[in-house]
C-alpha positions in Angstrom: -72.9 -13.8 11.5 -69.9 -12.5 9.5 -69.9 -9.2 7.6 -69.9 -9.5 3.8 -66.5 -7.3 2.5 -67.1 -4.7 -0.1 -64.6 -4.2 -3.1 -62.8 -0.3 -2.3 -63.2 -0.1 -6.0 -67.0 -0.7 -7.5 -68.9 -1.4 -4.2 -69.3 -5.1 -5.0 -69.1 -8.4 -2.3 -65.5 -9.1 -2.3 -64.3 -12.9 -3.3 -62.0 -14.7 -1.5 -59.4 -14.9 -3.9 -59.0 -11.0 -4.8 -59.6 -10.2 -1.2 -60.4 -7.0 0.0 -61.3 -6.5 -4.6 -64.4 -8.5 -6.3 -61.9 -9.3 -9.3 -58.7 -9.1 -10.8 -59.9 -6.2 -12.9 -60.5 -4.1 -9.4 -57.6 -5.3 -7.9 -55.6 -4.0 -11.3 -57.4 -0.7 -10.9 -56.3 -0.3 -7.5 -52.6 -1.0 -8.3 -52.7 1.3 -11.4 -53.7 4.1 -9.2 -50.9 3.1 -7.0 -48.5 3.1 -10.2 -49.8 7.0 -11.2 -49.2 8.3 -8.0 -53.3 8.9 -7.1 -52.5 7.1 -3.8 -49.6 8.1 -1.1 -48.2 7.7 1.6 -48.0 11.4 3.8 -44.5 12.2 5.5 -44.8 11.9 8.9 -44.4 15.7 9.9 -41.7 14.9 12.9 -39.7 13.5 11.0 -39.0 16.7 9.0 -38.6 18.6 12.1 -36.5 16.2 13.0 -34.4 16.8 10.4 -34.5 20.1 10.0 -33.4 20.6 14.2 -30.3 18.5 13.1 -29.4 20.1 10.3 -29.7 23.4 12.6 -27.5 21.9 15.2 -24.6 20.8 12.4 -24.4 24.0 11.1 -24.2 25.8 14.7 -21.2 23.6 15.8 
């Protein structure tokens, strides 16, 4: 038996053709959300340390 997907957005069964959203109007919600900046993506921390160790290193040599 397969698990019935919920919509991220109201709750609702998902359908097959907005899949993992119940309807366009979910799936529009989602991406507006997207568009405002509600939703992002962290900086990986390392990466700044990284950076930061290079920049350290140009300025010593």
């Amino acid at each position: 038996m397969t698990e019935q997907t919920r919509c991220p957005i109201c709750g609702k069964p998902s359908a097959p053709a907005f899949r993992p959203f119940c309807s366009r109007r979910c799936a529009d919600v989602d991406l507006g959300r997207w568009f405002s900046g509600d939703y992002r993506v962290p900086e990986p921390i390392a990466d700044k340390e990284d950076e930061k160790s290079r920049k350290d290193d140009d300025l010593l040599s």
